[in-house]
Backbone as ProteinMPNN parsed JSONL, in Angstrom:
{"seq_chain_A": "XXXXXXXXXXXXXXXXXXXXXXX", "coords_chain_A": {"N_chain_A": [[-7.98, -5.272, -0.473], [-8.61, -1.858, 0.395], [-8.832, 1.282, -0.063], [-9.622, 4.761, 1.234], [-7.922, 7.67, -0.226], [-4.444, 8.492, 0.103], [-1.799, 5.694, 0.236], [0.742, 5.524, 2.309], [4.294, 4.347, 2.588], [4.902, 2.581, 4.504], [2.385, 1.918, 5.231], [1.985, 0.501, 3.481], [3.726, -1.794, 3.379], [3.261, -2.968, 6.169], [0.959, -4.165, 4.784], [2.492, -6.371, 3.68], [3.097, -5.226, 0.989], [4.343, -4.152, -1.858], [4.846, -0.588, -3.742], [5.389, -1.44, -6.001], [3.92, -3.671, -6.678], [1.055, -2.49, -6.882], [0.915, -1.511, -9.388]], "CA_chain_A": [[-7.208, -4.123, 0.022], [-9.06, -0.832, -0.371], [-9.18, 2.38, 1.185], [-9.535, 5.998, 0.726], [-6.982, 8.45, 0.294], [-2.953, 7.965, -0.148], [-1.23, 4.689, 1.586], [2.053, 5.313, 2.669], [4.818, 2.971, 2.698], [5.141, 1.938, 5.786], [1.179, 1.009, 5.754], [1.956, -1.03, 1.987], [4.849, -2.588, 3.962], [2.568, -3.071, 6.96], [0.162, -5.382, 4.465], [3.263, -6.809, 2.469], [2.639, -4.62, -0.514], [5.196, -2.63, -2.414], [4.419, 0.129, -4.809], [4.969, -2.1, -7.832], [2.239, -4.716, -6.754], [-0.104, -1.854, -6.811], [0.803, -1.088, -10.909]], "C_chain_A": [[-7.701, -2.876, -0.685], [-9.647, 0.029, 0.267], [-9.15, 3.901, 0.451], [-8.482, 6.819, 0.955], [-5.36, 7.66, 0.15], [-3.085, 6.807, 0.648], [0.138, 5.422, 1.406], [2.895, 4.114, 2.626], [5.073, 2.583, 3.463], [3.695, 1.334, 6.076], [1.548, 0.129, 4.649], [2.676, -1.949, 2.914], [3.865, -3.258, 5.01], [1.594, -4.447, 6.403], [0.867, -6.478, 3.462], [3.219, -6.719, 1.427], [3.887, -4.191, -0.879], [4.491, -1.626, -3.322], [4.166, -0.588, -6.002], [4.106, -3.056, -7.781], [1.445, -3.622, -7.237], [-0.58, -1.325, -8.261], [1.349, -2.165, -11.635]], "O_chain_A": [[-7.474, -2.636, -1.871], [-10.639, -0.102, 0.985], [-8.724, 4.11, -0.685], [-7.994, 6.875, 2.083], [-5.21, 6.439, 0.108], [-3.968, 6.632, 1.488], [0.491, 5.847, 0.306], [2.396, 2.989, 2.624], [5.936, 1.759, 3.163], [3.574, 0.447, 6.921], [1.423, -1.075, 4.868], [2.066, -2.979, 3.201], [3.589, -4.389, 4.612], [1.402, -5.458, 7.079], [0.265, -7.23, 2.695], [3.261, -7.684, 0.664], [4.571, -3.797, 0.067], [3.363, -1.989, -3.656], [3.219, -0.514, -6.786], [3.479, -3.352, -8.798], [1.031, -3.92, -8.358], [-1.698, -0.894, -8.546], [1.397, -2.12, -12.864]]}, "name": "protein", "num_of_chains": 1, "seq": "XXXXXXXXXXXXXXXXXXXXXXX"}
């Protein structure tokens, strides 16, 4: 999972992410 530029949360949500996976 790796892209340029902000995600939003509706795309994290979209790949079953939240913010706190990401830290």
């Amino acid at each position: 999972f790796a892209r340029q530029g902000p995600v939003t949360n509706a795309e994290l949500l979209d790949f079953g992410f939240t913010q706190a996976d990401l830290f």
